[in-house]
N, C-alpha and C positions, 0 to 999 in steps of 0.2 A: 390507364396505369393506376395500379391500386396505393392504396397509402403507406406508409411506413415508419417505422422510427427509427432511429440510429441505432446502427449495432455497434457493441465495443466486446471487444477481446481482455479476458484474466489470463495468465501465464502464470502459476503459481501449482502450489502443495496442495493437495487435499488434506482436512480436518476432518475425521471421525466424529467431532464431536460439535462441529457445526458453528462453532466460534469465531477459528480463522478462517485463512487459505481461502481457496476457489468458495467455498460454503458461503461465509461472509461476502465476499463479493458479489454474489449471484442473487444474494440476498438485497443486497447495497441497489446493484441495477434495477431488480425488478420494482425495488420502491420510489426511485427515482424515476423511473420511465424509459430505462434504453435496457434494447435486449443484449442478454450476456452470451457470451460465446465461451469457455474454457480449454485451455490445453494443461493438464498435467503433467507439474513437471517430475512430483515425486507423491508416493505416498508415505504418510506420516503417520504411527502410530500412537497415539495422543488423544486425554483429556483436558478435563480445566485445572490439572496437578499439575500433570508430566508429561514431558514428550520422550517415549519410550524409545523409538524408532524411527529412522528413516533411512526409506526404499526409495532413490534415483532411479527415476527410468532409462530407457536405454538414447542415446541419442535417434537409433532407426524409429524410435517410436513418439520420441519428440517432436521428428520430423514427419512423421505419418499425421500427426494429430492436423500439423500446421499447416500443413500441406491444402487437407480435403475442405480445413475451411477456410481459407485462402481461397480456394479454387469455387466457391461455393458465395459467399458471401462479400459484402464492402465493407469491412472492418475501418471506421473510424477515429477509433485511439485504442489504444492496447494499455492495458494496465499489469504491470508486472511484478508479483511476489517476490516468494520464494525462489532461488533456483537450484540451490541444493552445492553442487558443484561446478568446480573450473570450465569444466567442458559444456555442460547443459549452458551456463550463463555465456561464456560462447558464442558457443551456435546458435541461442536463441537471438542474442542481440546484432549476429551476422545476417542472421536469416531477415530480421525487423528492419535492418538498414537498406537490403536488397531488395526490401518492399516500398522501402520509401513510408513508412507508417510512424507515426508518432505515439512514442511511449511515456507515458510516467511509471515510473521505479519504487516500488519501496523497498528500500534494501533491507529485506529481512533478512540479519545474520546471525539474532539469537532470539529465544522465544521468549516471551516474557518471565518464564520460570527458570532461564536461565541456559538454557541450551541450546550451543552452536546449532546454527542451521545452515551455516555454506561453508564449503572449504575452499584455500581459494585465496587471491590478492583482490581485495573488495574494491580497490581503486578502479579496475577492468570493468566493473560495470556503470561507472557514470558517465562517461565519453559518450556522447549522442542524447542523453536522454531528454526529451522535452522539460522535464521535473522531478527534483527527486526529493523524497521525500524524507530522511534520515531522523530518528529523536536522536535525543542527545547522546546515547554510549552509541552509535551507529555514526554518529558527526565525529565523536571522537578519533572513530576507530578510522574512518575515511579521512580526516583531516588531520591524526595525529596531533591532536593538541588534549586537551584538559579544558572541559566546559563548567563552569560555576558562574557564569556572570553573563548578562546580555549583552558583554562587550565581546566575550569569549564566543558566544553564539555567531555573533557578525563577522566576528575573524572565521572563523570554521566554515561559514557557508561564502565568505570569499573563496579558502582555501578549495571546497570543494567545487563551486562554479568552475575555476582553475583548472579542473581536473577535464572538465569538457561536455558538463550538462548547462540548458539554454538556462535554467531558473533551478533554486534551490530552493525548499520551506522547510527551514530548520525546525521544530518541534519540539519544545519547551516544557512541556507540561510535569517534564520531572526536576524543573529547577523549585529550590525553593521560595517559600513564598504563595502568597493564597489565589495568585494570578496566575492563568497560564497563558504563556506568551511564546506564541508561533514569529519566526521570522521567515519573508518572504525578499528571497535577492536573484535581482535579472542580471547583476553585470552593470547597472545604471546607480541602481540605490536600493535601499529598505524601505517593503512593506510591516507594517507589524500588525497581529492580530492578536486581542488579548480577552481574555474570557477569564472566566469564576469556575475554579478547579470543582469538583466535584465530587465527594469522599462517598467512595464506593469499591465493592471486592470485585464487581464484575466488568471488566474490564478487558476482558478476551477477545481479541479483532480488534482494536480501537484504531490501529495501523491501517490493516488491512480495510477496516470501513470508513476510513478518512480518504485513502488513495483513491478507492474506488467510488467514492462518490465526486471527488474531485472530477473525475476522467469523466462520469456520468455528466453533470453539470458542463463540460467541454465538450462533449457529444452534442447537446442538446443547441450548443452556440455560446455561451457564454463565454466572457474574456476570464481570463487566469485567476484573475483578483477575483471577481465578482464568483466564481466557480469555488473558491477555495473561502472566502464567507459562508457561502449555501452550503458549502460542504462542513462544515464546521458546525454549522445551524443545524446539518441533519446529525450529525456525530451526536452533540449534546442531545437531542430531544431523543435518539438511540439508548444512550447511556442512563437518560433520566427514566425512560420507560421502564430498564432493567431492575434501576436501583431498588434493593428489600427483595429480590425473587431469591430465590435458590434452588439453582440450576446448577447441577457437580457440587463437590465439597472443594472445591478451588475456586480460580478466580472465572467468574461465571463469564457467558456471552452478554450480548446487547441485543435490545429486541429493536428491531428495524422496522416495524411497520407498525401504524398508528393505530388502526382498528385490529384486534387480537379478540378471536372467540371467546367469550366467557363459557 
């Protein structure tokens, strides 16, 4: 029997411009060591300004993608984006229970420039999910409260565990304050994770490369805790590599791998 490494599944958007979405992720896996698999769920017209557009795909072909590699592969953990709309999040999260597969979520509902990216009652998608990953206007909008404090944070990611995901990591980084400070709730207690913010314009994917390397590091064996450190660790050394490039005249990507061609 030959050898192998863990495959994990993205369910998400496609980025043009290689920042977010399936792009970012695919990116995330291959530096961490597990191979990526993609189903798309929408195409997005978008740089590191604006998200000009978005095309949902059709559910038949939602279900085509999910299907052939289902049928083809061991997918691992599944890591889930964007989903665009009511119906694609859905059926995607029907079809993911029916497999018995565990997912972590980032609920992408608006993009960093400000643009809705689901339609839809956003509470529907955290019922089942292994972990979900929300910052703070995304906790708000799922917990219906108003976050300015790391009391407000705990409350929220109560609220949202509530809702019917196993663990939530609240996401901090846009409170203020020269710390960023992630919280991490099972239902039992608080983890906290706290780091040295990092003043920079490139910041495109940060979501999207923090989920997916989470899921990577889970792939690989790690427990939650110890997954969501290393993922954090890879986020920063991403983001530091970025910092001073320019890349778009927006908020640039993150370079994800350590050796880069001169």
């Amino acid at each position: 029997m030959g050898n192998s490494i863990p495959v994990v599944l993205t369910i998400a958007g496609s980025d043009g411009s290689s920042g977010a979405g399936i792009q970012a992720d695919l990116k995330t896996f291959s530096a961490l060591g597990v191979y990526g698999l993609t189903v798309i769920t929408a195409i997005t017209i978008q740089n590191t300004r604006q998200v000009k557009q978005i095309h949902p795909v059709s559910l038949n072909l939602l279900k085509e993608q999910l299907d052939i590699l289902y049928a083809d592969f061991d997918i691992s953990y599944v890591k889930i984006g964007m989903l665009a709309t009511k119906d694609i999040a859905e059926f995607t999260l029907n079809y993911l229970k029916e497999k018995n597969s565990k997912y972590i979520i980032d609920p992408v509902l608006k993009s960093s420039s400000g643009t809705p990216l689901f339609e839809g009652n956003a509470e529907k998608i955290v019922n089942g999910a292994y972990l979900i990953t929300p910052n703070l206007d995304e906790a708000s909008i799922l917990a219906e409260v108003k976050i300015q404090t790391i009391e407000d944070m705990e409350q929220a990611a109560k609220l949202i565990y509530n809702q019917g995901a196993q663990n939530v990591l609240l996401k901090g980084g846009h409170l203020k304050g020269d710390k960023a400070i992630d919280i991490l709730y099972d239902g039992k207690g608080f983890e906290y994770f706290i780091a040295d913010k990092i003043k920079t314009k490139n910041t495109h994917g940060t979501g999207c490369t923090l989920s997916s390397a989470i899921t990577s590091y889970l792939a690989r064996g790690e427990n939650l805790v110890i997954s969501i450190r290393k993922a954090k660790e890879f986020l920063l050394k991403s983001m530091q590599r970025a910092k001073g490039l320019n890349l778009g005249k927006g908020r640039g990507p993150l370079i994800h791998f350590e050796d880069v061609a001169q």
